[in-house]
Biopython code that builds the backbone (N, CA, C, O; Angstrom):
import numpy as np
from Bio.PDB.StructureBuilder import StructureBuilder

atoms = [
    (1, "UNK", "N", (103.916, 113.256, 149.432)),
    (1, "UNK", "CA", (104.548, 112.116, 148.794)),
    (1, "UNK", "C", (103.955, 111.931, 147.407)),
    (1, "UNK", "O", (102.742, 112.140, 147.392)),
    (2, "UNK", "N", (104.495, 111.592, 146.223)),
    (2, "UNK", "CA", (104.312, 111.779, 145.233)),
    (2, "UNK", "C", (104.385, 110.242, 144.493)),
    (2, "UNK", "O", (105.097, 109.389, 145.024)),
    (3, "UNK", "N", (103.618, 109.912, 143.235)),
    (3, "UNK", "CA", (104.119, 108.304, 143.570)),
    (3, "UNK", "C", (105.061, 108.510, 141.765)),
    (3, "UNK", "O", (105.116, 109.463, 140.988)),
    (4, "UNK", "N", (105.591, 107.261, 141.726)),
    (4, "UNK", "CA", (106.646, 107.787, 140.808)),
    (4, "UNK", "C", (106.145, 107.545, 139.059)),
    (4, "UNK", "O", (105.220, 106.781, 138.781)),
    (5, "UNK", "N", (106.890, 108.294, 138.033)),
    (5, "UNK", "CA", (106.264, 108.429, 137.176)),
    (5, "UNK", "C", (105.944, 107.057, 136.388)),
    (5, "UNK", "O", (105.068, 107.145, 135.527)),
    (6, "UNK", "N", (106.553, 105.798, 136.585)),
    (6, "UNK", "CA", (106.343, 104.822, 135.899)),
    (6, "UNK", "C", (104.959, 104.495, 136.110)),
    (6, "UNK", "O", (104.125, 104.249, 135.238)),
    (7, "UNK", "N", (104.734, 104.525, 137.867)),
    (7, "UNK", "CA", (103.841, 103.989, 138.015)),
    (7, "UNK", "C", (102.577, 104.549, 137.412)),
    (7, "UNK", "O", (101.854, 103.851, 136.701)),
    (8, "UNK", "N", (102.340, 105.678, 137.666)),
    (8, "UNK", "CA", (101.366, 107.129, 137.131)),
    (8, "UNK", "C", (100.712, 106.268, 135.348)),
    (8, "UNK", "O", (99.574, 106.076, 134.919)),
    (9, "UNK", "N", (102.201, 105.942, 134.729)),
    (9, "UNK", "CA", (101.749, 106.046, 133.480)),
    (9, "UNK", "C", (101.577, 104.657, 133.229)),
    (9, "UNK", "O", (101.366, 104.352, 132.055)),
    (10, "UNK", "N", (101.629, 103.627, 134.193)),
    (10, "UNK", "CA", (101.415, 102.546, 133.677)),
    (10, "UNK", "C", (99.961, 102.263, 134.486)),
    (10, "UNK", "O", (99.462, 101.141, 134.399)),
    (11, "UNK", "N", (99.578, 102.873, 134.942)),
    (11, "UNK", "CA", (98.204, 102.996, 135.734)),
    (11, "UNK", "C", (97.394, 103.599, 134.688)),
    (11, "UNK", "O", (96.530, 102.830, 134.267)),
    (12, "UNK", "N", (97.415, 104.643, 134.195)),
    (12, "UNK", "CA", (96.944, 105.613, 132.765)),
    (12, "UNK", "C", (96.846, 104.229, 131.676)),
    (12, "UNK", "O", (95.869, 103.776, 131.080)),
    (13, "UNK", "N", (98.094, 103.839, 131.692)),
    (13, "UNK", "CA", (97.626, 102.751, 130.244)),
    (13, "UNK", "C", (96.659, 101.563, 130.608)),
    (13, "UNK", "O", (96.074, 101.156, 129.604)),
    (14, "UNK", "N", (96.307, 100.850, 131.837)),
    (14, "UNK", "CA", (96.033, 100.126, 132.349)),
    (14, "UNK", "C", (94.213, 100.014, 132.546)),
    (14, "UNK", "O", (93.426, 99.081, 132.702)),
    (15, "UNK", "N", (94.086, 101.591, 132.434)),
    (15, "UNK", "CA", (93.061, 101.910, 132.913)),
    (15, "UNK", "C", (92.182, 102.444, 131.237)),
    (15, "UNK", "O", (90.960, 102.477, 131.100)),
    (16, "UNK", "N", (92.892, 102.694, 130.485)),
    (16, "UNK", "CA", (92.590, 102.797, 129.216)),
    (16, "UNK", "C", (92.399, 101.605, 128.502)),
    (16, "UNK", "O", (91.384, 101.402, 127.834)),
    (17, "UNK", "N", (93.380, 100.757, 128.614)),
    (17, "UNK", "CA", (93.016, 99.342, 128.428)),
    (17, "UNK", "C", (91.665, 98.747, 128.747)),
    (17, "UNK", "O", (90.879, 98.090, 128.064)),
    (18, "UNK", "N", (91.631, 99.246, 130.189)),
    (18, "UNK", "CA", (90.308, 98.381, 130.594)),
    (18, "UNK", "C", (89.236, 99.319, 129.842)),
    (18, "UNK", "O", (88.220, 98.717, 129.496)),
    (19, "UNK", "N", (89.296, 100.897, 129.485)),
    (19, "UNK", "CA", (87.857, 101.306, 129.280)),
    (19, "UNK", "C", (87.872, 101.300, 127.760)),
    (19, "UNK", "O", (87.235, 102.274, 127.360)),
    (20, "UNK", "N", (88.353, 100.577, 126.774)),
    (20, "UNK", "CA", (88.654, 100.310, 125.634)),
    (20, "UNK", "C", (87.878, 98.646, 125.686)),
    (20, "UNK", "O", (86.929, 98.549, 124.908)),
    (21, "UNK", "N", (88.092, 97.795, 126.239)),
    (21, "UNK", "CA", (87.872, 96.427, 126.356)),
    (21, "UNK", "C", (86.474, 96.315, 126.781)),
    (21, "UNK", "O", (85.776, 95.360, 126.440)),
    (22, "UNK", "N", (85.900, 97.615, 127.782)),
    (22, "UNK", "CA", (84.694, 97.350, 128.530)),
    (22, "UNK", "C", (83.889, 98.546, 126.832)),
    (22, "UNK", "O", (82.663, 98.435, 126.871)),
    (23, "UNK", "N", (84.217, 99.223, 125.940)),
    (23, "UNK", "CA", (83.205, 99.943, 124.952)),
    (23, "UNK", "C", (82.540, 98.353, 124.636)),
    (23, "UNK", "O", (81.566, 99.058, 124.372)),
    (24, "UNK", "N", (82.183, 97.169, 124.444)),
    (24, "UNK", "CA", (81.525, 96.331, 124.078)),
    (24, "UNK", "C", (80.543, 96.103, 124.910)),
    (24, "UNK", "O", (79.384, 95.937, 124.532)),
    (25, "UNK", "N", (80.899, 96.074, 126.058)),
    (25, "UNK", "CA", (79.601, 96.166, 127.381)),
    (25, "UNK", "C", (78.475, 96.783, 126.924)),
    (25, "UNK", "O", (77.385, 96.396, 126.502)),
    (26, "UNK", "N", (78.833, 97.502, 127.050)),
    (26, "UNK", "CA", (77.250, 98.807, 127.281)),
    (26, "UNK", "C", (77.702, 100.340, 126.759)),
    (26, "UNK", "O", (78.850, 100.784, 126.787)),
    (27, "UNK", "N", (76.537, 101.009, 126.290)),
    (27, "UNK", "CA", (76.986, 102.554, 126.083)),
    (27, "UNK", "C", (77.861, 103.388, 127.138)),
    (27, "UNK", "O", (78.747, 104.131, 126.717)),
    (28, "UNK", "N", (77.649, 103.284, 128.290)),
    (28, "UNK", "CA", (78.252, 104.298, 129.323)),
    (28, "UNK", "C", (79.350, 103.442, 130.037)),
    (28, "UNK", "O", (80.305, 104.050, 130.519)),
    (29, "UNK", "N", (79.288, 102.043, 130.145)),
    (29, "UNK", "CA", (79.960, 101.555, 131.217)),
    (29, "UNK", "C", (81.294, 101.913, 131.149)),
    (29, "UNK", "O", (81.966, 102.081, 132.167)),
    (30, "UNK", "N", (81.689, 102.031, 130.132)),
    (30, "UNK", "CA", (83.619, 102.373, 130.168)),
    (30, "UNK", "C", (83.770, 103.581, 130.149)),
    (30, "UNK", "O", (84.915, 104.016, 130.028)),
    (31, "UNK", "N", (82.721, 104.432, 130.258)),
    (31, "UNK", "CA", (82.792, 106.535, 130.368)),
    (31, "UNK", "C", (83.530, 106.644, 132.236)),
    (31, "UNK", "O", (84.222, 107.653, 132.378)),
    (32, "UNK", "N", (83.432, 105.849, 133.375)),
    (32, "UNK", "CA", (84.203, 106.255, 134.554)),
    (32, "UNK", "C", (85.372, 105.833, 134.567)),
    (32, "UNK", "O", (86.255, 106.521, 135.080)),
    (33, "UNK", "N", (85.622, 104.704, 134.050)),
    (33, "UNK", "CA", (87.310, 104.521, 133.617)),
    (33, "UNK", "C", (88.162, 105.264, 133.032)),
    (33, "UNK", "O", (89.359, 105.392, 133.292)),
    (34, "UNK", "N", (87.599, 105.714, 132.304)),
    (34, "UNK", "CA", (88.347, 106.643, 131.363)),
    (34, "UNK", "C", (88.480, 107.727, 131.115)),
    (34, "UNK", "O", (89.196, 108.297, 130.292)),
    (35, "UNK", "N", (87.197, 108.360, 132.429)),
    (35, "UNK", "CA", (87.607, 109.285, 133.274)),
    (35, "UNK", "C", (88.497, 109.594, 134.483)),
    (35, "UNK", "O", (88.942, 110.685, 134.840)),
    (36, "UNK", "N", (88.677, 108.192, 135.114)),
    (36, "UNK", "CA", (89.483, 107.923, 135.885)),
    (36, "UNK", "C", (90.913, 107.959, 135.397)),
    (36, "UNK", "O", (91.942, 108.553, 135.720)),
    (37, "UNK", "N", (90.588, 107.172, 134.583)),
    (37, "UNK", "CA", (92.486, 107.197, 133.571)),
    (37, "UNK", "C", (92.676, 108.659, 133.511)),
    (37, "UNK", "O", (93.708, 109.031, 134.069)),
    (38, "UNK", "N", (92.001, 109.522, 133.017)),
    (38, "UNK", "CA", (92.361, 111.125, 132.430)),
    (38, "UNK", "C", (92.695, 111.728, 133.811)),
    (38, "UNK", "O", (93.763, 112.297, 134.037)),
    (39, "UNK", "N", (91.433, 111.520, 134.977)),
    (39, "UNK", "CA", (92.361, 111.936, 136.369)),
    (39, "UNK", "C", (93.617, 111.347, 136.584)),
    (39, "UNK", "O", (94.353, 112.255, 136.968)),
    (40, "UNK", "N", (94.150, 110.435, 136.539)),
    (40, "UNK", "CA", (95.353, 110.166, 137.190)),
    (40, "UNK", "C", (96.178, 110.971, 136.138)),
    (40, "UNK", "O", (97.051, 111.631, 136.702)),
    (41, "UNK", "N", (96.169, 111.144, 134.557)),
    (41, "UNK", "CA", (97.007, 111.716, 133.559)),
    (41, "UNK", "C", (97.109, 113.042, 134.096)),
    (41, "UNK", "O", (98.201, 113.565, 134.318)),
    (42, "UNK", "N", (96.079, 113.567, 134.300)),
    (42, "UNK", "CA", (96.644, 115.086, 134.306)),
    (42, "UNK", "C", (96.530, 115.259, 136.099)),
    (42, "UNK", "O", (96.204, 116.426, 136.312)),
    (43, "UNK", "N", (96.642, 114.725, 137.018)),
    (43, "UNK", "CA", (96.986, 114.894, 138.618)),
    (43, "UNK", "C", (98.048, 115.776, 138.555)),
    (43, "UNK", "O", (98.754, 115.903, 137.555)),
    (44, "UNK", "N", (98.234, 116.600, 139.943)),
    (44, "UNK", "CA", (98.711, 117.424, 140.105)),
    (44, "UNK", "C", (99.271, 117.647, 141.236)),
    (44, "UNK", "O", (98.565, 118.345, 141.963)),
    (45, "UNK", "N", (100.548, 117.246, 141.816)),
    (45, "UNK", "CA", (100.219, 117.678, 143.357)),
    (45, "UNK", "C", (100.903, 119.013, 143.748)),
    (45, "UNK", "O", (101.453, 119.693, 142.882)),
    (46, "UNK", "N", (100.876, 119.343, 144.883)),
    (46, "UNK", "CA", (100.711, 120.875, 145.301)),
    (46, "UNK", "C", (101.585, 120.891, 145.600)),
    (46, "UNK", "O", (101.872, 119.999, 146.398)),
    (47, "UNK", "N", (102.885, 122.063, 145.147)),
    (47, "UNK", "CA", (104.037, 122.061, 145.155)),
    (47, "UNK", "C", (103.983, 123.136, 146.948)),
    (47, "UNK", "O", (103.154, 123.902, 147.439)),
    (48, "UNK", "N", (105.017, 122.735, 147.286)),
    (48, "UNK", "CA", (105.423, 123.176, 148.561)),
    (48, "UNK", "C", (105.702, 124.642, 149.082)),
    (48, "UNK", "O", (106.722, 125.327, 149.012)),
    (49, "UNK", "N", (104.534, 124.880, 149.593)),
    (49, "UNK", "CA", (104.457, 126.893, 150.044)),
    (49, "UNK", "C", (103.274, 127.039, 149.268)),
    (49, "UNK", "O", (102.535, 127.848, 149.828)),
    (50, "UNK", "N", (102.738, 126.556, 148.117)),
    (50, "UNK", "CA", (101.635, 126.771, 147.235)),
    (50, "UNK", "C", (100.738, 127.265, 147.740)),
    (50, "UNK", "O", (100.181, 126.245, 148.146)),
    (51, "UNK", "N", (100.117, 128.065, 148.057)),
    (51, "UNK", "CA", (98.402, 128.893, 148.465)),
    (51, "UNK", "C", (97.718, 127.794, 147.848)),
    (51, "UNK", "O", (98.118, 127.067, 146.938)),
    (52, "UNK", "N", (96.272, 127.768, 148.677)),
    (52, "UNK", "CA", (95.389, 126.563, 148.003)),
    (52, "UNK", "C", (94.943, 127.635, 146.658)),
    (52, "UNK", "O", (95.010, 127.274, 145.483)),
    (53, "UNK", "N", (94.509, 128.933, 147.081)),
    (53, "UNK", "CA", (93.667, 129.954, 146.073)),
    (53, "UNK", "C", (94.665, 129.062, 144.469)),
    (53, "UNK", "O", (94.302, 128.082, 143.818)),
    (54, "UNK", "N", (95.786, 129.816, 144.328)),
    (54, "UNK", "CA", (96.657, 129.265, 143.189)),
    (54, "UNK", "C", (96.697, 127.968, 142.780)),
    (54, "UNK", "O", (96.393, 127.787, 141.601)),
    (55, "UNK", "N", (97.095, 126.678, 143.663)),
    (55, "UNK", "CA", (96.981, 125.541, 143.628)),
    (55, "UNK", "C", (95.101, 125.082, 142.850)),
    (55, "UNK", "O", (94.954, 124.234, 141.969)),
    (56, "UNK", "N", (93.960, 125.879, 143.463)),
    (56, "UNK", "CA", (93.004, 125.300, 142.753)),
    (56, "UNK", "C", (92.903, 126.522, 141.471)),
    (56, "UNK", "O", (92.131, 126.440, 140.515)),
    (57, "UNK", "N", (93.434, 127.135, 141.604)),
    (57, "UNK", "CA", (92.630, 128.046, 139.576)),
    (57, "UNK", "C", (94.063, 127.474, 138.545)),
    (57, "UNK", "O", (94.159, 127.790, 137.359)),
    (58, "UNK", "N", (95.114, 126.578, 139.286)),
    (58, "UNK", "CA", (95.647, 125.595, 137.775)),
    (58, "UNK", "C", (94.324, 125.046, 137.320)),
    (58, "UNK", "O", (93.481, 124.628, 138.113)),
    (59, "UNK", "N", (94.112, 125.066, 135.502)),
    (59, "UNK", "CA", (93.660, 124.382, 135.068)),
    (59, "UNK", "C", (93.634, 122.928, 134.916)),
    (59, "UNK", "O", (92.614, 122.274, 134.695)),
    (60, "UNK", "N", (94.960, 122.404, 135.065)),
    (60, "UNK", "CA", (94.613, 120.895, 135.173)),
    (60, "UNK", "C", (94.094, 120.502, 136.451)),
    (60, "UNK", "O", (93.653, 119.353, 136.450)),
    (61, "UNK", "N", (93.998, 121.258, 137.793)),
    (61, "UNK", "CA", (93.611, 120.792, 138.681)),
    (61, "UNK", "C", (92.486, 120.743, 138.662)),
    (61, "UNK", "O", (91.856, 119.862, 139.247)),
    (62, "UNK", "N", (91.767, 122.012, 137.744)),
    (62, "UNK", "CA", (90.424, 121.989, 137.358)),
    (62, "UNK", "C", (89.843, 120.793, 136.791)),
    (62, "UNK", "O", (88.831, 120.285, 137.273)),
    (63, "UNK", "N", (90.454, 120.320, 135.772)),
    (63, "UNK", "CA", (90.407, 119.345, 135.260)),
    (63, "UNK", "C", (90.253, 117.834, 135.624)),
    (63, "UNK", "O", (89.443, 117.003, 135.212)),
    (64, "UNK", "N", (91.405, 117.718, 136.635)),
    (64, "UNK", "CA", (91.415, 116.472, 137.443)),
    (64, "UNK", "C", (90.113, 116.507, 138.158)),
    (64, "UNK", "O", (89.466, 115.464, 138.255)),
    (65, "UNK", "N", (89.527, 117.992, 138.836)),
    (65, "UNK", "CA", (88.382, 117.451, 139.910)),
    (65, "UNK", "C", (87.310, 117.003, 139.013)),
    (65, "UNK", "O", (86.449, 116.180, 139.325)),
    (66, "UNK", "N", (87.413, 117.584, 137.897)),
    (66, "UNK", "CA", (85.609, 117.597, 136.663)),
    (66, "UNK", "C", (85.917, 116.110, 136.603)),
    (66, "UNK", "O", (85.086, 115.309, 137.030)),
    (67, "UNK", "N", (87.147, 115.679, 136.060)),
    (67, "UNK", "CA", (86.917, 114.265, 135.517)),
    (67, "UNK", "C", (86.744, 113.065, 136.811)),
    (67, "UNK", "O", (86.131, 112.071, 136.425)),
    (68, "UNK", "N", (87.219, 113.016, 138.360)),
    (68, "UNK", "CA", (87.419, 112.538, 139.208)),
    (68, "UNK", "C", (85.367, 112.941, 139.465)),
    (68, "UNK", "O", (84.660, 111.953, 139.663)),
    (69, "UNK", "N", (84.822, 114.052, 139.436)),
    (69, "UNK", "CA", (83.446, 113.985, 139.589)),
    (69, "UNK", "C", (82.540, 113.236, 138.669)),
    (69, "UNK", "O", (81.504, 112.667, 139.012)),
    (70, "UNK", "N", (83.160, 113.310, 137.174)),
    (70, "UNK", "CA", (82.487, 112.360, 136.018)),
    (70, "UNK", "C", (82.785, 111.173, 136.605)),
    (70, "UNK", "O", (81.750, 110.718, 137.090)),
    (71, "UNK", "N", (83.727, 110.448, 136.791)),
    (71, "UNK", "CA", (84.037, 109.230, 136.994)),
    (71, "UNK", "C", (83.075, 108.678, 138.398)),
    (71, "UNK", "O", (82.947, 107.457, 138.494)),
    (72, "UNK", "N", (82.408, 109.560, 139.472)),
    (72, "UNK", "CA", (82.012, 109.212, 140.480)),
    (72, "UNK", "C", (80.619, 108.687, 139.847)),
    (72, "UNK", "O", (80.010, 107.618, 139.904)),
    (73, "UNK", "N", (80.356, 110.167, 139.101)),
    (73, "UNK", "CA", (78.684, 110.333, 138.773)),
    (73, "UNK", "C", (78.152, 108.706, 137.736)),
    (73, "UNK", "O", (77.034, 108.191, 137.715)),
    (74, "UNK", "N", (79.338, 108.281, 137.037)),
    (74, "UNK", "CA", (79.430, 107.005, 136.099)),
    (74, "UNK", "C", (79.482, 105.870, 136.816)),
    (74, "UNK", "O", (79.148, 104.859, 136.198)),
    (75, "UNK", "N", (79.859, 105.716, 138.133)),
    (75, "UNK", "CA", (79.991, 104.435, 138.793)),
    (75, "UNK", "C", (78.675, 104.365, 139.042)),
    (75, "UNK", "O", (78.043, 103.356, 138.731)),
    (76, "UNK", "N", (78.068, 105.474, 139.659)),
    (76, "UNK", "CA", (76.703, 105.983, 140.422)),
    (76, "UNK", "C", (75.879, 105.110, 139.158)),
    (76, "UNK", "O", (75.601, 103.913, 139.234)),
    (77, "UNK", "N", (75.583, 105.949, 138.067)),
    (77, "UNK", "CA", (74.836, 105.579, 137.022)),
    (77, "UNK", "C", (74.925, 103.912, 136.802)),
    (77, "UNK", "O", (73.920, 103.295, 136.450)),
    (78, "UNK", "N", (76.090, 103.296, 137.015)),
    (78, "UNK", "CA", (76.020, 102.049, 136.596)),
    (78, "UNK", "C", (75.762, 101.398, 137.190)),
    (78, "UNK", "O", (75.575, 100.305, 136.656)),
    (79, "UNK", "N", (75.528, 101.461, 138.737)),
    (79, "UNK", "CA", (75.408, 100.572, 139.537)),
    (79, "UNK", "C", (73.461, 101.060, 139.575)),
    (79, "UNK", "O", (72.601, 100.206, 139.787)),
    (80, "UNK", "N", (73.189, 102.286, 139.370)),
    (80, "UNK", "CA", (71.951, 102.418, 138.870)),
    (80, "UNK", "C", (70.910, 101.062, 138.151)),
    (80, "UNK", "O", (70.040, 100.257, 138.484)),
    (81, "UNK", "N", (71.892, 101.594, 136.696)),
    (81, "UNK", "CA", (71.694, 100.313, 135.546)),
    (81, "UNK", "C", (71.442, 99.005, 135.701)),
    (81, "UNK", "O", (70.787, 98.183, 135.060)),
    (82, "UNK", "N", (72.457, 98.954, 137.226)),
    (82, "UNK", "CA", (72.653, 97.382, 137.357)),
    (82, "UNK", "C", (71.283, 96.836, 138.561)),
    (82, "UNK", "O", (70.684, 95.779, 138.762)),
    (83, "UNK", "N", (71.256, 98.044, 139.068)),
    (83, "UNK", "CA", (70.118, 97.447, 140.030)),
    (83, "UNK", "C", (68.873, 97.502, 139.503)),
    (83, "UNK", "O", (67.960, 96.706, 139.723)),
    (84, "UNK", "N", (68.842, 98.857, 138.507)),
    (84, "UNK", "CA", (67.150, 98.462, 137.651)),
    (84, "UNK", "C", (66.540, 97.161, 136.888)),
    (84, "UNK", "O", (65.465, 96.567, 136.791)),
    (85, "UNK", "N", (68.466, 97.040, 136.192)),
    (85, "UNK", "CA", (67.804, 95.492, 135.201)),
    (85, "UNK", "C", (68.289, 94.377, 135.451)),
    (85, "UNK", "O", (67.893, 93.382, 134.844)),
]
sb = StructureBuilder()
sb.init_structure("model")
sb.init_model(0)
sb.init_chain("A")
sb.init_seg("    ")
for serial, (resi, resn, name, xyz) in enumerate(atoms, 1):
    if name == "N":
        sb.init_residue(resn, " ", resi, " ")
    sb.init_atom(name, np.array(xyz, "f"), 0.0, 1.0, " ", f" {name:<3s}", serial, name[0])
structure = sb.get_structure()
């Protein structure tokens, strides 16, 4: 199931919004948003009969996992931040 393109791109702007609004916060805090936004932009889903082998060496899928792992490693870090100070 696939969700439809309005939504995709109004989630992308939504999420850019927020990591645009949060650069005043702090140095890093808006770096998982806006990694998050870039995962949902370039998502990919796996067209039907697809081999996983093929399905993972697309580059944007490459892409989606690096930025979906930045975005984890940034929540991690901030909630870091937040419990040190």
């Amino acid at each position: 199931m696939t969700t439809p393109r309005w939504m995709r791109i109004s989630l992308v702007g939504l999420l850019f919004l927020s990591a645009i609004a949060n650069m005043r916060k702090g140095v890093f805090e808006w770096a998982p948003v806006l990694c998050l936004g870039l995962m949902f932009l370039l998502g990919v889903d796996r067209r039907q009969g697809e081999s996983m082998t093929s399905y993972f060496r697309n580059p944007r899928v490459i892409g989606t996992i690096l930025f979906g792992l930045c975005a984890m490693l940034g929540v991690v870090y901030n909630i870091y931040t937040l419990a040190t100070h």
